[in-house]
C-alpha positions as CSV (number, residue, x, y, z in Angstrom):
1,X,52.9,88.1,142.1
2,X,53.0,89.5,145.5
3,X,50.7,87.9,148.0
4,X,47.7,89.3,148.7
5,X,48.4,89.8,152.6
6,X,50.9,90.8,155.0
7,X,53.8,88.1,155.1
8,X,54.1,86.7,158.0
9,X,56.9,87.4,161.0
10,X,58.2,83.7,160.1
11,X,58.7,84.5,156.4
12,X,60.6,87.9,157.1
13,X,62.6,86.7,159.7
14,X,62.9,84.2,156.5
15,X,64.1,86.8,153.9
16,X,66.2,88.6,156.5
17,X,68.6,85.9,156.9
18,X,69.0,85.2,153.4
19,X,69.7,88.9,152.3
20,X,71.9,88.6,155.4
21,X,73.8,85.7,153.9
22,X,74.2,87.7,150.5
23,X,71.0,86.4,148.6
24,X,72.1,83.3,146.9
25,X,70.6,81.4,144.6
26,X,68.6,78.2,146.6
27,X,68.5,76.5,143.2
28,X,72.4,75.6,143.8
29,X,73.3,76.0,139.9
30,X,76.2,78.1,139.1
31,X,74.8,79.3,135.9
32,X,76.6,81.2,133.6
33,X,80.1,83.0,134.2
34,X,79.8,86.4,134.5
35,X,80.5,88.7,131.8
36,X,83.7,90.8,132.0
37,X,82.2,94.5,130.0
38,X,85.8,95.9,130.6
39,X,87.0,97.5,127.2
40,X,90.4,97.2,126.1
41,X,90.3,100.5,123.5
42,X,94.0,99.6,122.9
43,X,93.2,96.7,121.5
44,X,89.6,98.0,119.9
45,X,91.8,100.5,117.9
46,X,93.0,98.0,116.2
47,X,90.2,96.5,114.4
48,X,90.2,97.0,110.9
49,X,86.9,99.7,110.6
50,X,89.2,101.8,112.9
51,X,92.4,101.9,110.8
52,X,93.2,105.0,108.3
53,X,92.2,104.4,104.6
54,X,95.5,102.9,102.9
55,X,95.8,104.4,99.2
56,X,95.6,101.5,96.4
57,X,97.1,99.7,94.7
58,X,100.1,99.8,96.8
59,X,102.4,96.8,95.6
60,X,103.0,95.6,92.1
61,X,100.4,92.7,92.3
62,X,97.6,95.3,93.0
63,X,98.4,97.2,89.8
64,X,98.3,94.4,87.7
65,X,94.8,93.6,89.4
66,X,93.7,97.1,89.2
67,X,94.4,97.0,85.5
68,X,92.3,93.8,84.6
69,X,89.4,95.3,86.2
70,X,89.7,98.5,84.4
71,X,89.7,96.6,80.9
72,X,86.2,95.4,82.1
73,X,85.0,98.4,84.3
74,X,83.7,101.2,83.7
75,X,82.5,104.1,85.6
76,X,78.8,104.6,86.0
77,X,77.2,107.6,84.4
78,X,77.5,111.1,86.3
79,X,74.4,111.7,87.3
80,X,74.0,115.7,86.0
81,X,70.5,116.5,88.1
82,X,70.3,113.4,90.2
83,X,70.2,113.2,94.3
């Protein structure tokens, strides 16, 4: 909270000389590194949400997989009047 007077000359003389010396921190700690927020979008294009829809299956081993599932799967219902 601020204080409930006028600082006095001493303590903004005070303040002055440590915006002056660039405001650092008098607790002496480091702390953490700063946080680079730089985006590489060359390399963000490349994450797998961004990449075109690839048509399956697409090898040999796919359609093999593709057909044991259809022996056990079926398609839900058509909903006629639904949402």
């Amino acid at each position: 909270m601020p204080p409930a007077g006028k600082l006095s000359d001493e303590q903004i003389a005070d303040f002055s000389e440590w915006i002056r010396m660039g405001a650092p921190d008098p607790r002496g700690d480091e702390g953490p590194a700063p946080v680079n927020k730089g985006i590489d979008f060359a390399q963000a294009r490349k994450f797998w949400a961004f990449q075109p829809v690839k048509r399956w299956p697409s090898s040999s081993i796919d359609g093999f997989i593709l057909a044991k599932l259809e022996e056990n799967l079926a398609p839900a219902a058509r909903l006629i009047n639904g949402p």
